[in-house]
ROGUMI-453165 format. One record per residue: x, y, z of N, C-alpha, C in turn; residue number from 1. Coordinates in steps of 0.1 Angstrom, whole numbers, always signed. Example, Ala and Ser with C-alpha at 12.3 -4.5 7.8 and 13.67 -1.06 7.14 Angstrom:
<sites>
SITE   n.X   n.Y   n.Z  ca.X  ca.Y  ca.Z   c.X   c.Y   c.Z seq
SITE  +132   -57   +78  +123   -45   +78  +132   -33   +78   1
SITE  +128   -22   +71  +137   -11   +71  +129    +0   +79   2
</sites>
This chain:
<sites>
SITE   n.X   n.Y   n.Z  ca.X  ca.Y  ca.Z   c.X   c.Y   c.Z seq
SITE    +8   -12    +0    +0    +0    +0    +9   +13    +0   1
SITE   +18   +13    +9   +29   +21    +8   +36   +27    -5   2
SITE   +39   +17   -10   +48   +14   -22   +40   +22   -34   3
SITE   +28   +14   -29   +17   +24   -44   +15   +41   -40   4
SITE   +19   +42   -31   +10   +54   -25   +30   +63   -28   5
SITE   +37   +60   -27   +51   +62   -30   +48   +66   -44   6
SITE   +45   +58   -51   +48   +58   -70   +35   +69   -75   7
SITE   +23   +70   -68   +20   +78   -72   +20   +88   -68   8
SITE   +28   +94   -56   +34  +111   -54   +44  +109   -66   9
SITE   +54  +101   -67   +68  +102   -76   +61  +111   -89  10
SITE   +48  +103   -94   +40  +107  -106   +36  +117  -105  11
SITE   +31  +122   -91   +25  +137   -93   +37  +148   -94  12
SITE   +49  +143   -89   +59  +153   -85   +63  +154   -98  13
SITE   +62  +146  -106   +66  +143  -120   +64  +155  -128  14
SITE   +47  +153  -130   +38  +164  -134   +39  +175  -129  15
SITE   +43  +179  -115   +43  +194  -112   +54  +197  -112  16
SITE   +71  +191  -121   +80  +192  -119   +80  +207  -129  17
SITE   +77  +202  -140   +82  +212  -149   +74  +228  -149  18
SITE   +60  +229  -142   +55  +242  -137   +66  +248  -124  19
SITE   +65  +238  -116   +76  +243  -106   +88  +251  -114  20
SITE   +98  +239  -123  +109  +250  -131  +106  +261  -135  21
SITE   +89  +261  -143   +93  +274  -148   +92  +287  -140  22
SITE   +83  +280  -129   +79  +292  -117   +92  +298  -112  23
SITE  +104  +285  -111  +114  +298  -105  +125  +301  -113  24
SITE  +123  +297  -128  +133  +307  -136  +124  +319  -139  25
SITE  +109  +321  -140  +106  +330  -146  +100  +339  -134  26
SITE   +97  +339  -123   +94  +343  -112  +104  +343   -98  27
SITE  +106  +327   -95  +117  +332   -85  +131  +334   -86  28
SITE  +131  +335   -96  +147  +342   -95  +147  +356  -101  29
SITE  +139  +364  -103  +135  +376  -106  +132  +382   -97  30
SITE  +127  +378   -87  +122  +385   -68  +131  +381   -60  31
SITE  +143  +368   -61  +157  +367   -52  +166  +376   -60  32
SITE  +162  +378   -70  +176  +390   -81  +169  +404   -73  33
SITE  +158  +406   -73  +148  +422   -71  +156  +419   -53  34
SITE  +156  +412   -46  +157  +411   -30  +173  +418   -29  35
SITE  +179  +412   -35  +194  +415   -38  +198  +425   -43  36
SITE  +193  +431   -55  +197  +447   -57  +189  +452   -43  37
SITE  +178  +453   -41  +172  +461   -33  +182  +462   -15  38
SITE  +191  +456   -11  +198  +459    -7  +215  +459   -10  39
SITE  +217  +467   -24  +232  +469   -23  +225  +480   -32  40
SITE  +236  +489   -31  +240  +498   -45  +247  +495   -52  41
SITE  +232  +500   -61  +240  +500   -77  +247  +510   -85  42
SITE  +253  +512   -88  +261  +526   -99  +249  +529  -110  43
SITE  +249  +540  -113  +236  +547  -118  +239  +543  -136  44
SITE  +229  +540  -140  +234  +536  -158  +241  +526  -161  45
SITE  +245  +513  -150  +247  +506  -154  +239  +496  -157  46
SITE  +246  +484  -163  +234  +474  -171  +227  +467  -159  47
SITE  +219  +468  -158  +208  +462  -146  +212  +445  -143  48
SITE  +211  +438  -160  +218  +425  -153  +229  +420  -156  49
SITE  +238  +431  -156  +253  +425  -152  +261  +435  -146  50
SITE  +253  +435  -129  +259  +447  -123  +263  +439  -110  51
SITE  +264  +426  -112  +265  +423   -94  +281  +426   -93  52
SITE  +290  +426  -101  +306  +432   -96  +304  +443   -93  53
SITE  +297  +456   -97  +296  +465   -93  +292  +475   -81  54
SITE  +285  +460   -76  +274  +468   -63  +281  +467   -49  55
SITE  +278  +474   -42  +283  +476   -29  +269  +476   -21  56
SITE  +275  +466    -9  +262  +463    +0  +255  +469   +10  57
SITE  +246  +473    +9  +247  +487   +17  +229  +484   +30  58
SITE  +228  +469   +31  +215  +466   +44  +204  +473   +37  59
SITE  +197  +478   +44  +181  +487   +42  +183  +499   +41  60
SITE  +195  +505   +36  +195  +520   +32  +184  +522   +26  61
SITE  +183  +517   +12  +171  +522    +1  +157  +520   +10  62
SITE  +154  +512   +21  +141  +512   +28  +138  +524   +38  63
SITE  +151  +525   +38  +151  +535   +56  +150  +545   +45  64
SITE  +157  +549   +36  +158  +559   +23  +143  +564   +17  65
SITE  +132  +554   +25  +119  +556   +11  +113  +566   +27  66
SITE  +117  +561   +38  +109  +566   +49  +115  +583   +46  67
SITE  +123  +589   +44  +122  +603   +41  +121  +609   +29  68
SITE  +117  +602   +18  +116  +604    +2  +105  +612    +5  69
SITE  +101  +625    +0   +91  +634    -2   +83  +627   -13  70
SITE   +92  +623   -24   +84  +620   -37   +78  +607   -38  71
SITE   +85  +599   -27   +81  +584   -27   +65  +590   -17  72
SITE   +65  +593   -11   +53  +598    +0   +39  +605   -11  73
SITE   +44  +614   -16   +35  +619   -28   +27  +607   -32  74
SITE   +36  +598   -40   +34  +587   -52   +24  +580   -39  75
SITE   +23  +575   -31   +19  +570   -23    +2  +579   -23  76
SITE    +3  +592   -19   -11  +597   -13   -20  +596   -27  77
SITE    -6  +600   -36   -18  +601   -51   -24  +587   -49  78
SITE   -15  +576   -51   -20  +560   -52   -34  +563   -44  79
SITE   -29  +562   -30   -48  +561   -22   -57  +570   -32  80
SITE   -53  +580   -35   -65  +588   -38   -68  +585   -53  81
SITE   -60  +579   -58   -63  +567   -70   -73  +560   -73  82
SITE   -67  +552   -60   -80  +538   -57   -90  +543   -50  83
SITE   -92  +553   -44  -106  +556   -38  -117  +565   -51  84
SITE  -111  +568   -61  -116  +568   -68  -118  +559   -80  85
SITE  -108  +552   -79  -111  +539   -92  -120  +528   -88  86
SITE  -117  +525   -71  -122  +510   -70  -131  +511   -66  87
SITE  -141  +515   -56  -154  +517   -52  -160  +521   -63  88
SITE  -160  +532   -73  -165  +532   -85  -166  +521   -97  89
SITE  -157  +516   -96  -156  +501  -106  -165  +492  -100  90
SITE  -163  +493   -90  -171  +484   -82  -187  +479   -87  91
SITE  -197  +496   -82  -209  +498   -82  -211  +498   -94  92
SITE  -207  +504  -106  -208  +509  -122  -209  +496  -124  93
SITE  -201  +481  -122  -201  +472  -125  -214  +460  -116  94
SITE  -218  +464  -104  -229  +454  -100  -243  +466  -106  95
SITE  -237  +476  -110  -251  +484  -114  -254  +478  -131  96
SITE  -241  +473  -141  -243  +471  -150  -251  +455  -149  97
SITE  -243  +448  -143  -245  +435  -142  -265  +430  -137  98
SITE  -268  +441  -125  -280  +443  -125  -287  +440  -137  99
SITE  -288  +455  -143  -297  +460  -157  -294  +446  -163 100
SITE  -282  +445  -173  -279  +432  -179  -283  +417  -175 101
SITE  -290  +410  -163  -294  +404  -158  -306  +400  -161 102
SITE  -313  +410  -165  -331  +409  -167  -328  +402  -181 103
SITE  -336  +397  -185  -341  +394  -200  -348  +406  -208 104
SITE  -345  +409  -220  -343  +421  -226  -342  +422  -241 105
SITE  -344  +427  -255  -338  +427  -265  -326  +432  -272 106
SITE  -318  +426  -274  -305  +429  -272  -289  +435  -261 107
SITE  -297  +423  -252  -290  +420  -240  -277  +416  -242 108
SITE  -276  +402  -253  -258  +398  -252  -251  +411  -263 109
SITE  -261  +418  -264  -250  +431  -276  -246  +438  -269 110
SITE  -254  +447  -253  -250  +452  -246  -239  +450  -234 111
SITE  -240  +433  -235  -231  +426  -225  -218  +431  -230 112
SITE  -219  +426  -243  -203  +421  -250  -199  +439  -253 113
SITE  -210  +450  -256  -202  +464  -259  -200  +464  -240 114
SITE  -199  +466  -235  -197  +468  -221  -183  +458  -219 115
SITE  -182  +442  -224  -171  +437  -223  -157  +441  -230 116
SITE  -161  +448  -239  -151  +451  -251  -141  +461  -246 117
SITE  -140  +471  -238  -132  +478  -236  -122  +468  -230 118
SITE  -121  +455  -214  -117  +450  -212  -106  +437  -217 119
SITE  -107  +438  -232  -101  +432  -239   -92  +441  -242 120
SITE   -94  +452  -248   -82  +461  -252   -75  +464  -245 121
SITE   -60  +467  -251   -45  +472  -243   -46  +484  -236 122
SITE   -40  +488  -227   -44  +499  -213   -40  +508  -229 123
SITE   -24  +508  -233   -25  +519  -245   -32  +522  -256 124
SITE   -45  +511  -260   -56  +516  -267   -63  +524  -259 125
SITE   -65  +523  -248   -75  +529  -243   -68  +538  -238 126
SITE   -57  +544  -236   -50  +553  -233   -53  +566  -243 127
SITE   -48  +559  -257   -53  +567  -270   -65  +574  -271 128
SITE   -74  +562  -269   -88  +566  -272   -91  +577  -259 129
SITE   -86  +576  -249   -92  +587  -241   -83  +600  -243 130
SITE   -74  +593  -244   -67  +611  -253   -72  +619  -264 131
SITE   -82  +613  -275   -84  +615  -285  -100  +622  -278 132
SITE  -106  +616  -268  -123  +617  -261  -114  +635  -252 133
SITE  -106  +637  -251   -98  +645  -237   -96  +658  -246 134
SITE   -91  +657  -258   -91  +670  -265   -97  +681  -267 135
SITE   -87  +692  -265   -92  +705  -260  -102  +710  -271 136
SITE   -98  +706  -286  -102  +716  -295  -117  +707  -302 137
SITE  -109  +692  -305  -119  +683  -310  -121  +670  -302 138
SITE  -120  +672  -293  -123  +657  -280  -139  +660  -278 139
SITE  -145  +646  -279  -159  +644  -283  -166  +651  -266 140
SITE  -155  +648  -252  -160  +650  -240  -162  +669  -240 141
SITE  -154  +674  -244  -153  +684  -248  -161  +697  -251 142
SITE  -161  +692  -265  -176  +696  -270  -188  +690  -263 143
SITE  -190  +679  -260  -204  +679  -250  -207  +687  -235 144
SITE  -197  +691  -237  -195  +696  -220  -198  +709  -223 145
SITE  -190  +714  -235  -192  +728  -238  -205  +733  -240 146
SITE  -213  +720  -251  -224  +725  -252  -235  +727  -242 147
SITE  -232  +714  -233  -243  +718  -218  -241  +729  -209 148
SITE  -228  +734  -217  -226  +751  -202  -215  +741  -193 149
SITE  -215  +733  -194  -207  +723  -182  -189  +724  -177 150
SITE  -187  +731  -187  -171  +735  -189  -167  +749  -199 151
SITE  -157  +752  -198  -155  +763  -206  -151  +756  -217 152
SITE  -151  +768  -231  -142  +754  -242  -127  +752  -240 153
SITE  -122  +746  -246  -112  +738  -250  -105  +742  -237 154
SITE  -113  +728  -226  -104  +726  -211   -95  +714  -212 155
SITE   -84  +718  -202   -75  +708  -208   -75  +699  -196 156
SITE   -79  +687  -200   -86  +671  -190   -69  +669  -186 157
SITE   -58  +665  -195   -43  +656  -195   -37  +669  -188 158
SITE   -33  +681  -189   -29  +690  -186   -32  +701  -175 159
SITE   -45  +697  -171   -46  +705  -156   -42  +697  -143 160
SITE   -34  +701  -138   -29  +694  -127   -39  +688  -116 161
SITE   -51  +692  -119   -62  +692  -107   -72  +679  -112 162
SITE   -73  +678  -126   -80  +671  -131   -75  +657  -140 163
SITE   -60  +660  -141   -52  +648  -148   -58  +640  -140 164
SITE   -54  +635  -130   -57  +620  -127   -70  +617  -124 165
SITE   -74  +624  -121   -90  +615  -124   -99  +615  -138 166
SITE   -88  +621  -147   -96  +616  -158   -87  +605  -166 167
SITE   -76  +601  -157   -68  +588  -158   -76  +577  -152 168
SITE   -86  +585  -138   -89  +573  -134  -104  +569  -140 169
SITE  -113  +578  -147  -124  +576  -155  -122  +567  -165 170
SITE  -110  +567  -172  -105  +560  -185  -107  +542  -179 171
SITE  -100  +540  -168   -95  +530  -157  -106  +524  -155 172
SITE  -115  +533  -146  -129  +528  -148  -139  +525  -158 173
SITE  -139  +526  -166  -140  +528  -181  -143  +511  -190 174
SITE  -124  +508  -188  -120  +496  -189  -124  +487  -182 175
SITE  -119  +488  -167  -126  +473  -158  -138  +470  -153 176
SITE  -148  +479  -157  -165  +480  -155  -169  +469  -159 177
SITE  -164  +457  -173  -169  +453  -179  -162  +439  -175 178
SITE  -153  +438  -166  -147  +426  -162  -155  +424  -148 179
SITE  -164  +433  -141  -167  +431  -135  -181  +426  -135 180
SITE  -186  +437  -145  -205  +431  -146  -201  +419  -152 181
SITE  -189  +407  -156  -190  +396  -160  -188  +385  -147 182
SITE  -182  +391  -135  -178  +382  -126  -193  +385  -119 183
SITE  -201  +396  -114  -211  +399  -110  -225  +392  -114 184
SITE  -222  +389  -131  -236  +385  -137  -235  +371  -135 185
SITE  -224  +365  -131  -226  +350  -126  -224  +346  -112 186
SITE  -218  +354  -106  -224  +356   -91  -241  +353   -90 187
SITE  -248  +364   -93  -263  +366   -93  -270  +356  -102 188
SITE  -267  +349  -111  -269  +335  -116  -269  +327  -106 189
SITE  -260  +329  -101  -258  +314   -91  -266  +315   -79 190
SITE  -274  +324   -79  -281  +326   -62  -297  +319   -69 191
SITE  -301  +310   -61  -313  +300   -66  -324  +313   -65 192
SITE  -331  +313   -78  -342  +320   -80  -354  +317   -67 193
SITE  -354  +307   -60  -360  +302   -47  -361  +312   -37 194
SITE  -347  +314   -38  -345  +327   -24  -353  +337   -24 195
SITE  -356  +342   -42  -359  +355   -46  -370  +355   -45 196
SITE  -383  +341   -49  -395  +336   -48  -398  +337   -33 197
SITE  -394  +334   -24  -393  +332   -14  -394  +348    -5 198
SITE  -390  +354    -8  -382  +366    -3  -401  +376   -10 199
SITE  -399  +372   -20  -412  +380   -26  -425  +376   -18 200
SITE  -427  +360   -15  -438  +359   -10  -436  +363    +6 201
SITE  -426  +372   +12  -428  +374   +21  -428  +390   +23 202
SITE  -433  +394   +12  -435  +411   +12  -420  +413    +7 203
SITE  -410  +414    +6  -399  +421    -1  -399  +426   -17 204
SITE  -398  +432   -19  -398  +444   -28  -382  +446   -36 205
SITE  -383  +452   -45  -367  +449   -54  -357  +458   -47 206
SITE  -360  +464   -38  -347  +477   -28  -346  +463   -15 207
SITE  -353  +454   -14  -349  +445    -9  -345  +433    -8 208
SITE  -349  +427   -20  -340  +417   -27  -328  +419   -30 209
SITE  -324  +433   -34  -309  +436   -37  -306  +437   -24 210
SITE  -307  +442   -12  -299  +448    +2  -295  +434    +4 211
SITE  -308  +430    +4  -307  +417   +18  -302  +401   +12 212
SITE  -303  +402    -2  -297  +385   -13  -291  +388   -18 213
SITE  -291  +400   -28  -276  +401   -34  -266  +398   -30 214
SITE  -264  +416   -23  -258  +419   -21  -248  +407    -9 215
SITE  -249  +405    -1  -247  +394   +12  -239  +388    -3 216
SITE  -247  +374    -9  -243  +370   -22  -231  +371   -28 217
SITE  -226  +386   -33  -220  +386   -42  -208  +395   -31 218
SITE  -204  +395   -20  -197  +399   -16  -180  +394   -18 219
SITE  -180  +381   -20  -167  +380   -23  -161  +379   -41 220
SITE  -168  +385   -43  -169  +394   -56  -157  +406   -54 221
SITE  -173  +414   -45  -165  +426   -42  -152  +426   -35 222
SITE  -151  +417   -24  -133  +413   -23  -122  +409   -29 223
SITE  -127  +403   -41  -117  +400   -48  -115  +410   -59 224
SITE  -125  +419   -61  -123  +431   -71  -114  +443   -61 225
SITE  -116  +443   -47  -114  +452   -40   -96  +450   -40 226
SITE   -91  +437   -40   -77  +432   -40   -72  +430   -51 227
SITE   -75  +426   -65   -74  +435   -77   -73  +447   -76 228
SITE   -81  +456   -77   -79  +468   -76   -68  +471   -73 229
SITE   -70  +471   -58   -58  +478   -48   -47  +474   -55 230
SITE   -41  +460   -60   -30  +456   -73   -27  +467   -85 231
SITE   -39  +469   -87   -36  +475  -102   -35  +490   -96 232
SITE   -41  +496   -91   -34  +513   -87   -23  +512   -81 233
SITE   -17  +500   -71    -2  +503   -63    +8  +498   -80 234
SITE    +2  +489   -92   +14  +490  -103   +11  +495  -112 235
SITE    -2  +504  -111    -6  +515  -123   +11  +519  -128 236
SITE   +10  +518  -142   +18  +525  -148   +16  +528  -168 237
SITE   +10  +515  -174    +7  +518  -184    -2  +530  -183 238
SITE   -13  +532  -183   -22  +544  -182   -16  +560  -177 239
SITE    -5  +557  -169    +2  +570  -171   +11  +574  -183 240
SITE   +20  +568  -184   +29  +563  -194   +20  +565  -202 241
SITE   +10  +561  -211    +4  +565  -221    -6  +584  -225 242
SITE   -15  +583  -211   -19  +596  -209   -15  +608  -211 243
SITE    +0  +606  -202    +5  +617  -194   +21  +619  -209 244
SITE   +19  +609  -216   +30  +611  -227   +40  +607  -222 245
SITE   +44  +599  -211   +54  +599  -202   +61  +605  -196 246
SITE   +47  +615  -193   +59  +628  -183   +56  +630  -166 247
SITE   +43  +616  -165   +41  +616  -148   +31  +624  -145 248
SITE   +23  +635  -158   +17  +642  -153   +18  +662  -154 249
SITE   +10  +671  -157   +16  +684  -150   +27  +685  -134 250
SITE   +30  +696  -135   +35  +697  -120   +22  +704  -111 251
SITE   +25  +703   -97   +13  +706   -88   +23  +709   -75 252
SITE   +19  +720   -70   +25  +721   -59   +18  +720   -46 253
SITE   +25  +711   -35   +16  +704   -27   +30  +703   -14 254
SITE   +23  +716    -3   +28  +721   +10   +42  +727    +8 255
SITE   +43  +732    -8   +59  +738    -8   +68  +734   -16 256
SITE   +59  +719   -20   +67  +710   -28   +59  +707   -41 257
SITE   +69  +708   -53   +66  +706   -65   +68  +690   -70 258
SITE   +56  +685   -73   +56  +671   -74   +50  +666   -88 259
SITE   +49  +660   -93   +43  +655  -108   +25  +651  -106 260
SITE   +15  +657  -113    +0  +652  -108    -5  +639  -107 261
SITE    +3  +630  -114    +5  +617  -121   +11  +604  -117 262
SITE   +19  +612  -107   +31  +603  -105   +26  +591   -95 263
SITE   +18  +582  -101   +19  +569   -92   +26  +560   -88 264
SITE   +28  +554   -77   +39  +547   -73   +43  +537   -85 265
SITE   +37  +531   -90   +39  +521  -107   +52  +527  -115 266
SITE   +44  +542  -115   +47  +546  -126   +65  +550  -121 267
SITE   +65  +555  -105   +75  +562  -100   +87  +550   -97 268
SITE   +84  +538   -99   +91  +525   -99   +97  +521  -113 269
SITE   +89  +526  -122   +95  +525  -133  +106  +532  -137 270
SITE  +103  +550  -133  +111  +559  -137  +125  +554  -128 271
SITE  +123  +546  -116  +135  +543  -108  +148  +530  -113 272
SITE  +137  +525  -124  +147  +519  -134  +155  +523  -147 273
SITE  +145  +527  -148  +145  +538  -160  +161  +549  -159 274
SITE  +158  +555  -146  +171  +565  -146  +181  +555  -142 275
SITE  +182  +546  -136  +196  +537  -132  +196  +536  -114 276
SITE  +183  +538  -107  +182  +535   -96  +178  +523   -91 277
SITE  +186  +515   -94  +181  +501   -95  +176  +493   -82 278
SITE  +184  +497   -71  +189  +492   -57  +173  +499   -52 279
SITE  +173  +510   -57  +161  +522   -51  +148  +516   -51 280
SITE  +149  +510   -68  +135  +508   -73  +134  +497   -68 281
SITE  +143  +485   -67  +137  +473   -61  +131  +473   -47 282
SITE  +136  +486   -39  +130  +487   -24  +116  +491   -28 283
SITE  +119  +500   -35  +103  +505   -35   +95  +488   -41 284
SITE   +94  +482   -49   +85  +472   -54   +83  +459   -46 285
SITE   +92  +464   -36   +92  +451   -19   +82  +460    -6 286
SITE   +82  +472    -8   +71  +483    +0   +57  +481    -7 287
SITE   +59  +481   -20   +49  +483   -29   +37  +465   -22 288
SITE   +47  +458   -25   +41  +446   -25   +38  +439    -9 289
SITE   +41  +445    -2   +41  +443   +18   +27  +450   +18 290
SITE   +29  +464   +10   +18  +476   +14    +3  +461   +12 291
SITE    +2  +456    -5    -2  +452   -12   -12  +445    -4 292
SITE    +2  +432    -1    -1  +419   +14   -10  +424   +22 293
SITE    -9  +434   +31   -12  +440   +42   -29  +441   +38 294
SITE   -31  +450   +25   -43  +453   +23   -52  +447   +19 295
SITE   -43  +435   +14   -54  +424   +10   -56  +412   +22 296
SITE   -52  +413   +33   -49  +403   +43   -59  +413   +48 297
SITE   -62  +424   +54   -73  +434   +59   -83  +431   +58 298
SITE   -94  +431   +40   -99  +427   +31  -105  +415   +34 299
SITE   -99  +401   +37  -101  +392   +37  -106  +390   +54 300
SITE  -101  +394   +61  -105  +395   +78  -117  +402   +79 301
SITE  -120  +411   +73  -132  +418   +75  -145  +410   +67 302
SITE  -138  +404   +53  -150  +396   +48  -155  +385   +61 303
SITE  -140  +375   +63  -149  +367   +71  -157  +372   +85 304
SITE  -151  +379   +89  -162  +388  +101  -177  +389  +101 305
SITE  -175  +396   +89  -193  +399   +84  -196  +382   +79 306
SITE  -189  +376   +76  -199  +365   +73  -201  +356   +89 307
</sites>
């Protein structure tokens, strides 16, 4: 019994040999290489992977280093104020779509799939297209705004410091609305029409059916969109990079200090490779990814609470 029970781990280990390889040539040795610059210095402009003769070891400088970075702090408050605008709104836009889309209707799977479609395209298609919707003289948002009294003409959405990023983060919402009403509209599938029968013959009403079934329901929905999220604003970076032209944004001045309107941590991890701060950036994408942990470990404690 042994013997058999031996030969078939041997087989399983067999089968999960070669995922394992690839997992740590293509993953773990890219986060033990990121752990290791992140504590030495690197000389600025050198080749990123053939710098280990060059580095000098230098502990948690670059961590202790992020605790008085003005601009790493910035990148940080923009991030929150990112996500408090991207993800609670992706959220609702997306159980409000999934709703409507739910009923039976004529021309329901055309609405599904135009609502899915942004979700498929590249963050830089949709970067384009909202640059081209953002234009001062001939952007479609533009002219409609003008014509309702709603804006002055030709306001500039990419170039006002005040209003760059959240019409970075409209775009954002834009795109993941439709990955959502798809994880949503099979959530609410799966809840037995019984409950709803049920729920009706006892006086409940549709502000009630949604509080009290859905909603309950489709919560770990909204947890797992809520931990996405938080992912995608702490490594937002295409949607700047494309927006902002690569420049992080207008400047904004915020308590004295001139900082980029744009500049999200993603994006400010990039520029940290980008200029030759190698040792720098990898601290930051070990902060980035603790913060990450932390918030999705929160997330998950409060779901099971309420359940």
């Amino acid at each position: 019994m042994n013997d058999n029970r031996f030969v078939e781990n041997i087989k399983a280990y067999a089968f999960l040999f070669p995922f394992l390889l690839v997992f740590l040539v293509f993953l773990g040795y890219p986060i033990l290489y990121s752990l290791w610059l992140s504590v030495h210095e690197v000389p600025a402009y050198s080749d990123w992977y053939n710098v280990i003769g060059d580095m000098e070891y230098v502990g948690g400088k670059h961590y202790f280093g992020l605790l008085q970075d003005k601009e790493f702090a910035w990148t940080l408050i923009l991030t929150v104020y990112y996500g408090i605008l991207t993800i609670p709104t992706t959220i609702a836009l997306s159980l409000f779509l999934a709703i409507l889309l739910q009923k039976s209707f004529f021309g329901r799977t055309f609405f599904r799939s135009a609502y899915f479609l942004p979700n498929v395209l590249d963050l830089l298609v949709i970067g384009v297209i909202w640059i081209l919707l953002y234009r001062p003289e001939t952007g479609l948002l533009n002219i409609l705004f003008h014509e309702i009294g709603l804006l002055p003409e030709k306001f500039e959405f990419l170039t006002n410091p005040y209003s760059c990023l959240p019409s970075i983060a409209v775009a954002m919402v834009f795109k993941g609305a439709g990955f959502g009403m798809i994880l949503f509209l099979t959530a609410i599938n799966n809840i037995p029409k019984s409950t709803y029968e049920a729920a009706e013959i006892d006086g409940a009403n549709e502000w009630h059916k949604l509080w009290y079934i859905t909603l309950p329901l489709v919560r770990p929905i909204v947890l797992f969109m809520t931990i996405t999220g938080t992912i995608a604003c702490l490594t937002a970076f295409t949607e700047v990079y494309a927006m902002t032209t690569n420049s992080g944004g207008p400047p904004v001045t915020f308590f004295g200090e001139t900082f980029k309107a744009a500049n999200l941590s993603g994006y400010y991890l990039y520029r940290g490779f980008i200029d030759g701060f190698y040792g720098k950036a990898a601290a930051v994408s070990f902060v980035l990814l603790a913060i990450a942990l932390v918030i999705s470990f929160a997330n998950m404690k409060i779901l099971n609470k309420q359940d």
